[in-house]
mmJSON file of the N, C-alpha and C atoms, coordinates in Angstrom:
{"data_MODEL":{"atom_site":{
"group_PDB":["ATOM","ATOM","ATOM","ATOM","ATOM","ATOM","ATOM","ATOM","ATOM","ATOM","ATOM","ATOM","ATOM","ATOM","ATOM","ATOM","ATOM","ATOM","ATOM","ATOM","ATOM","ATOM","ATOM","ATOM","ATOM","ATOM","ATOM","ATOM","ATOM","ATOM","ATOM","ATOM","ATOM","ATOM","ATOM","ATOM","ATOM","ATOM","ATOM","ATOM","ATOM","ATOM","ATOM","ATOM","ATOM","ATOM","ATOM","ATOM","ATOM","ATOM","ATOM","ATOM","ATOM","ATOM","ATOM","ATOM","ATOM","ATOM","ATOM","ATOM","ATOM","ATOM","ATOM","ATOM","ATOM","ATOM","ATOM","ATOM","ATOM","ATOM","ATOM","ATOM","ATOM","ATOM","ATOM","ATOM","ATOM","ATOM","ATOM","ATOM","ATOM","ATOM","ATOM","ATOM","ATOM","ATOM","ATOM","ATOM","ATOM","ATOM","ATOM","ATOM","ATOM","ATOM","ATOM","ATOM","ATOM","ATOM","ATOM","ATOM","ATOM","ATOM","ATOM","ATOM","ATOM","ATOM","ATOM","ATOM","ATOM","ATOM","ATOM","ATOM","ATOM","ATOM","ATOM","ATOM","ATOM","ATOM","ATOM","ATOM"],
"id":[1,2,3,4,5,6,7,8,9,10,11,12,13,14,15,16,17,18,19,20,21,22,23,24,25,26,27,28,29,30,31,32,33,34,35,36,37,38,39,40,41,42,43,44,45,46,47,48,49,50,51,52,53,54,55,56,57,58,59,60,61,62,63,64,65,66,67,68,69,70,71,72,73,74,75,76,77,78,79,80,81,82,83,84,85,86,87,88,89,90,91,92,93,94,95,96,97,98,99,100,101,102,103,104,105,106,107,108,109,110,111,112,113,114,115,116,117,118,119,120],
"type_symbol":["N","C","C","N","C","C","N","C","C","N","C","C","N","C","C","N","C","C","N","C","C","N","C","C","N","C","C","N","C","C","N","C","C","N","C","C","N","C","C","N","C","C","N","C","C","N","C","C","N","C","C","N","C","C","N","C","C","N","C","C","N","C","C","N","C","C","N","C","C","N","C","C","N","C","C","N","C","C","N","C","C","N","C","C","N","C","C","N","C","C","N","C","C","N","C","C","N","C","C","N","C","C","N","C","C","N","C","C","N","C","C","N","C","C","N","C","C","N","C","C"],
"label_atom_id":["N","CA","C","N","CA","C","N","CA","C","N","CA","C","N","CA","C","N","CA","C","N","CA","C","N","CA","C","N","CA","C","N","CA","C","N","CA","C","N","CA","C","N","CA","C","N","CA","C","N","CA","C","N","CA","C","N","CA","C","N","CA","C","N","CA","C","N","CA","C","N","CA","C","N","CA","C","N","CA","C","N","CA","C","N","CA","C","N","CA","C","N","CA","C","N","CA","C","N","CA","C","N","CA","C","N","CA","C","N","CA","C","N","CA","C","N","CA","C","N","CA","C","N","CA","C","N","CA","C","N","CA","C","N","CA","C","N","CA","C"],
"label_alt_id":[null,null,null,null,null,null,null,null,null,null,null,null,null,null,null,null,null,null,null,null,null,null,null,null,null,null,null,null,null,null,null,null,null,null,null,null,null,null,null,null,null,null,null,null,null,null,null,null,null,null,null,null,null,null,null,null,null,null,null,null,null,null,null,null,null,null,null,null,null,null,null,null,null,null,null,null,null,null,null,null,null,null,null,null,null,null,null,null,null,null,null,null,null,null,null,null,null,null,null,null,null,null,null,null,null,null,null,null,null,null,null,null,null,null,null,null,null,null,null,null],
"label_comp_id":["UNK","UNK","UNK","UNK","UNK","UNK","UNK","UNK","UNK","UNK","UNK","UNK","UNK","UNK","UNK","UNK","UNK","UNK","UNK","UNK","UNK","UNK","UNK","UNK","UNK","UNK","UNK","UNK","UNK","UNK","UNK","UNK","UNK","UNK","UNK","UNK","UNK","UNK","UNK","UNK","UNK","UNK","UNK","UNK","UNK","UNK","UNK","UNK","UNK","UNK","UNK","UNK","UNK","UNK","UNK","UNK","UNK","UNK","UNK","UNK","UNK","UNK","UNK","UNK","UNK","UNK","UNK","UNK","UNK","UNK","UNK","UNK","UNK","UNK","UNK","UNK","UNK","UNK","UNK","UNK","UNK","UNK","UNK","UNK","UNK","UNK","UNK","UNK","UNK","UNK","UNK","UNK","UNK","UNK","UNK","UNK","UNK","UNK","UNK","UNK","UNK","UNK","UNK","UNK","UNK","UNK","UNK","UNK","UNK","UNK","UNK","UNK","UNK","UNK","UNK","UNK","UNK","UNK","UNK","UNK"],
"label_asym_id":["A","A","A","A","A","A","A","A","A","A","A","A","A","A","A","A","A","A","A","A","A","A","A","A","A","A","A","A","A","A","A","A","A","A","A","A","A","A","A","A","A","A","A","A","A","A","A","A","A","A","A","A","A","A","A","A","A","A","A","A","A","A","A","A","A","A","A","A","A","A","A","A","A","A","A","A","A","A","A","A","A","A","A","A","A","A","A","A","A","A","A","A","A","A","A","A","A","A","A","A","A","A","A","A","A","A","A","A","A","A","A","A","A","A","A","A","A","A","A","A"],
"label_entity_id":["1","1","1","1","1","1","1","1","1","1","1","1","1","1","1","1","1","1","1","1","1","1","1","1","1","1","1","1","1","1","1","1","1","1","1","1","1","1","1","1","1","1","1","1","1","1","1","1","1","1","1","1","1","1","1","1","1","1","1","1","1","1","1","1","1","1","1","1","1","1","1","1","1","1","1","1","1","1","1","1","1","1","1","1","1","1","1","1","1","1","1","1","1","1","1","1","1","1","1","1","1","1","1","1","1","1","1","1","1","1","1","1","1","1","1","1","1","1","1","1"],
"label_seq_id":[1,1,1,2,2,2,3,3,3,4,4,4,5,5,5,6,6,6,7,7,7,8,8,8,9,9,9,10,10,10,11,11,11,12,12,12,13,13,13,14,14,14,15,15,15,16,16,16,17,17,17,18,18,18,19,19,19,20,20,20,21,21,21,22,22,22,23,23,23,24,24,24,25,25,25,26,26,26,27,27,27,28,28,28,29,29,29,30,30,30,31,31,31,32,32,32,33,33,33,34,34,34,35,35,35,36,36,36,37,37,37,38,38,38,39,39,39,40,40,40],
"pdbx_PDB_ins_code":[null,null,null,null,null,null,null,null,null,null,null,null,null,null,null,null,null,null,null,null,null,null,null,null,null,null,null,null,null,null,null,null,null,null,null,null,null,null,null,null,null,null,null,null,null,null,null,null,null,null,null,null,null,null,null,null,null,null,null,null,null,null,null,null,null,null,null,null,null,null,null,null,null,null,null,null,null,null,null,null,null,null,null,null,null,null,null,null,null,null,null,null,null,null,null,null,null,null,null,null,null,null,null,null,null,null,null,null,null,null,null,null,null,null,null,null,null,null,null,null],
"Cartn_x":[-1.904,-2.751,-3.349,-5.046,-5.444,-4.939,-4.981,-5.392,-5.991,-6.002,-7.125,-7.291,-8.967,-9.317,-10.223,-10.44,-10.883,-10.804,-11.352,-10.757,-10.289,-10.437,-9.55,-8.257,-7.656,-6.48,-5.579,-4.937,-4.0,-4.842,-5.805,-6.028,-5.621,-5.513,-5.632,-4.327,-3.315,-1.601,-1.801,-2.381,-1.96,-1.666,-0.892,-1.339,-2.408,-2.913,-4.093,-3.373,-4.272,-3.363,-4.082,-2.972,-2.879,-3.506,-3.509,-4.035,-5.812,-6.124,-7.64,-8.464,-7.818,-8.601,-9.015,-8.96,-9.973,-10.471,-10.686,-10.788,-12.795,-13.127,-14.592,-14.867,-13.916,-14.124,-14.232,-14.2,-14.161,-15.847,-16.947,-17.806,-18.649,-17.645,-18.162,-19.851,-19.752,-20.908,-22.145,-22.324,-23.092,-23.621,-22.452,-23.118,-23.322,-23.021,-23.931,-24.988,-25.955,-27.584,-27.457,-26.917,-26.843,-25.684,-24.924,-24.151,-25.319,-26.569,-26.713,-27.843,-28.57,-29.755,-28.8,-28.042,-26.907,-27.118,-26.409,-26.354,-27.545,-28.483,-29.658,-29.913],
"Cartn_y":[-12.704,-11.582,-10.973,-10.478,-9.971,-8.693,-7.565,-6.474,-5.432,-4.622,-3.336,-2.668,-2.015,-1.441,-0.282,0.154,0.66,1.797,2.785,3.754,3.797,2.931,2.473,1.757,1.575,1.457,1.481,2.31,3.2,2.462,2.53,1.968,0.174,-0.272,-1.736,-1.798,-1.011,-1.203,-0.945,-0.307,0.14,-0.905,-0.895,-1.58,-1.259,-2.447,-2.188,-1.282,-0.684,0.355,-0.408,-0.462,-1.521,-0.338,0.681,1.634,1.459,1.16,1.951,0.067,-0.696,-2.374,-1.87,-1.451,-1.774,-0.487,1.149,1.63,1.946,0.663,0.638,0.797,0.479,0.478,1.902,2.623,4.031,4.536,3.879,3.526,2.782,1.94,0.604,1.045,1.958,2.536,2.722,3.047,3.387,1.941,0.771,-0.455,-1.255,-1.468,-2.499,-3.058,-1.558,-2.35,-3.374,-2.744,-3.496,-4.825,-4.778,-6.267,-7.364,-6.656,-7.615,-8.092,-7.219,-7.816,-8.928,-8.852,-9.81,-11.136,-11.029,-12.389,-13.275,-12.924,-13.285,-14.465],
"Cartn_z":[-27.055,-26.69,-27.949,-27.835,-28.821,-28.422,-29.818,-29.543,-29.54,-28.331,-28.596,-29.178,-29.436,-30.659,-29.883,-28.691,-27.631,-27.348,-26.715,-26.437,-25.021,-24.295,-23.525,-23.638,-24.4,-24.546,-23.644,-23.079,-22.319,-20.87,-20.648,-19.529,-19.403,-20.642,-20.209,-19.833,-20.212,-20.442,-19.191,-18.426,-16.813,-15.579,-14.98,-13.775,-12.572,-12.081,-11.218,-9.98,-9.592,-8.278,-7.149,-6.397,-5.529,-4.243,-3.921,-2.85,-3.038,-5.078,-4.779,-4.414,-4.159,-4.146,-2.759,-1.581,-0.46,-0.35,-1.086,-1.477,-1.22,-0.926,-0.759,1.027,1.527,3.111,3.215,2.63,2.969,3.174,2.533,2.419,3.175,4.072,4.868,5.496,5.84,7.537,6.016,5.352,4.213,3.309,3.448,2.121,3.203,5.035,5.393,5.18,5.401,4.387,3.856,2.552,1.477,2.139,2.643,2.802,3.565,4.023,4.926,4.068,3.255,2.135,1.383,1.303,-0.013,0.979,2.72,2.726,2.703,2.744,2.639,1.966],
"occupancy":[1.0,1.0,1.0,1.0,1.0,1.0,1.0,1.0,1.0,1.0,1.0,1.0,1.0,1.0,1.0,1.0,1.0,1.0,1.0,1.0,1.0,1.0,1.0,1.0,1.0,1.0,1.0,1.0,1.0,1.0,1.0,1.0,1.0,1.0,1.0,1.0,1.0,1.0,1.0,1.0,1.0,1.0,1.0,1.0,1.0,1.0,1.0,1.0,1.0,1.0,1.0,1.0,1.0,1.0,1.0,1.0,1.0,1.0,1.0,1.0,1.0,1.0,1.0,1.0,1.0,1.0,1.0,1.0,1.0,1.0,1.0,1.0,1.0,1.0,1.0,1.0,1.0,1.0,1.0,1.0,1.0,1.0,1.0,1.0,1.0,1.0,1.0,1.0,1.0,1.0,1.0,1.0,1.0,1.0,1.0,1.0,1.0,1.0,1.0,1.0,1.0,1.0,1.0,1.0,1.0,1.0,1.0,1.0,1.0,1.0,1.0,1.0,1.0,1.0,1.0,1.0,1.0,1.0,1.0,1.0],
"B_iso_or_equiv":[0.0,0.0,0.0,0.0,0.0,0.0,0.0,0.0,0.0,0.0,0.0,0.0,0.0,0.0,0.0,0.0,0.0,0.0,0.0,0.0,0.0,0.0,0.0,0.0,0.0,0.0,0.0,0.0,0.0,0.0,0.0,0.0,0.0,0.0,0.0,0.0,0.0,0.0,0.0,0.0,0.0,0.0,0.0,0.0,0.0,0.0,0.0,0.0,0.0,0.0,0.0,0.0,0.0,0.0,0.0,0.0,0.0,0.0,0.0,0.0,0.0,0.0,0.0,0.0,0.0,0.0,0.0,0.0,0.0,0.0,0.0,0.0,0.0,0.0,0.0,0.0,0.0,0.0,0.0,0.0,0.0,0.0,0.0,0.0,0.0,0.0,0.0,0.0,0.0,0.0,0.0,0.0,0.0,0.0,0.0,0.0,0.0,0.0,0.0,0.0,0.0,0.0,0.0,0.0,0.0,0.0,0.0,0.0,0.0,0.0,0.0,0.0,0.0,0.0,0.0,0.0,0.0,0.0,0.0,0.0],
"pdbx_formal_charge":[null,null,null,null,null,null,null,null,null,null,null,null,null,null,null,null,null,null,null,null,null,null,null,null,null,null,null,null,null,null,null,null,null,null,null,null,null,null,null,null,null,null,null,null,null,null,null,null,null,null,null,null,null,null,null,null,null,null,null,null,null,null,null,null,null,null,null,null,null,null,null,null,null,null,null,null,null,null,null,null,null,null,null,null,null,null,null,null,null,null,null,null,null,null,null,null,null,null,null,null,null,null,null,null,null,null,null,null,null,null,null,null,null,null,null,null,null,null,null,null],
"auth_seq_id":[1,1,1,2,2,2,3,3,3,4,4,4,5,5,5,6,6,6,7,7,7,8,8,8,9,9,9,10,10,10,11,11,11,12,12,12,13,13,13,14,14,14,15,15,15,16,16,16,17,17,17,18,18,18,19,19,19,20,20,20,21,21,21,22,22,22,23,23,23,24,24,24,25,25,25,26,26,26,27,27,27,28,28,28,29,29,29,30,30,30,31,31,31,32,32,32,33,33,33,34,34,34,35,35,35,36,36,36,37,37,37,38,38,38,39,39,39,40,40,40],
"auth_comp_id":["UNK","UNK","UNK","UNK","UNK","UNK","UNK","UNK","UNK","UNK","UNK","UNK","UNK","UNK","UNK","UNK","UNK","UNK","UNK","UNK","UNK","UNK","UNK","UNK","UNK","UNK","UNK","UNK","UNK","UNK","UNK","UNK","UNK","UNK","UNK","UNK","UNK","UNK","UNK","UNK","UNK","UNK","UNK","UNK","UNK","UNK","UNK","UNK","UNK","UNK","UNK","UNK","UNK","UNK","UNK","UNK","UNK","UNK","UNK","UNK","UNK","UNK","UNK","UNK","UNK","UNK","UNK","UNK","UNK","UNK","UNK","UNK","UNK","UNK","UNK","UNK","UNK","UNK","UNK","UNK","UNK","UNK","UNK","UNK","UNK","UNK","UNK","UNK","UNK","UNK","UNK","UNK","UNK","UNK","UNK","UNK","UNK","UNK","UNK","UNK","UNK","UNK","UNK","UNK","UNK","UNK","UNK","UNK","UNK","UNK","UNK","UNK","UNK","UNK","UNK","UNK","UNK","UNK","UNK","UNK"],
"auth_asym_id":["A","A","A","A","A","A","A","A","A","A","A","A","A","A","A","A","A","A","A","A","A","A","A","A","A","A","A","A","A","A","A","A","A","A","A","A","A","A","A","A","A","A","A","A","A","A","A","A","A","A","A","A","A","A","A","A","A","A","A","A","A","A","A","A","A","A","A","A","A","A","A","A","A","A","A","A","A","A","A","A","A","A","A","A","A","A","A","A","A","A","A","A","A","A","A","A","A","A","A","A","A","A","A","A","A","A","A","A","A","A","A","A","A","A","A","A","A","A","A","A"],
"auth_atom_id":["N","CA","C","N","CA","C","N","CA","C","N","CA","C","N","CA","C","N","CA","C","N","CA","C","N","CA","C","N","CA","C","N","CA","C","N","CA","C","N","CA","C","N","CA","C","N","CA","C","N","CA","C","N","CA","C","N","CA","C","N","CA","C","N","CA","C","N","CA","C","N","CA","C","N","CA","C","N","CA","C","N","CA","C","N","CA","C","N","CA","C","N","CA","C","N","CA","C","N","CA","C","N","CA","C","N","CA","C","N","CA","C","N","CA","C","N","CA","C","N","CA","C","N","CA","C","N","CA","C","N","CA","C","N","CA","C","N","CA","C"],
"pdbx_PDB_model_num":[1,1,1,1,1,1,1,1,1,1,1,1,1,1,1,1,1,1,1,1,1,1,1,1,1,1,1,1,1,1,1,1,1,1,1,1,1,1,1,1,1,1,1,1,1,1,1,1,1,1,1,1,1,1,1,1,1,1,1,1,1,1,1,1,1,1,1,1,1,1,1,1,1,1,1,1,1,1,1,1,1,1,1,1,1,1,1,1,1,1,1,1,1,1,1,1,1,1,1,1,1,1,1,1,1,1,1,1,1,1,1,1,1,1,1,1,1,1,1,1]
}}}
């Protein structure tokens, strides 16, 4: 492992939080638009 020189630092040591990954469905009714321009 290299290491950081960042001022993120402290964030890389973190673990990912496992509550904020679906975190976007909260959103869902708002990015359809947009999901449906994507499958395009």
């Amino acid at each position: 492992k290299r290491g950081i020189i960042t001022a993120s630092f402290v964030q890389t040591r973190k673990p990912i939080y496992k509550n904020s990954v679906k975190s976007w469905q909260n959103y869902k009714n708002e990015l359809l638009p947009m999901f449906k321009i994507l499958e395009k």
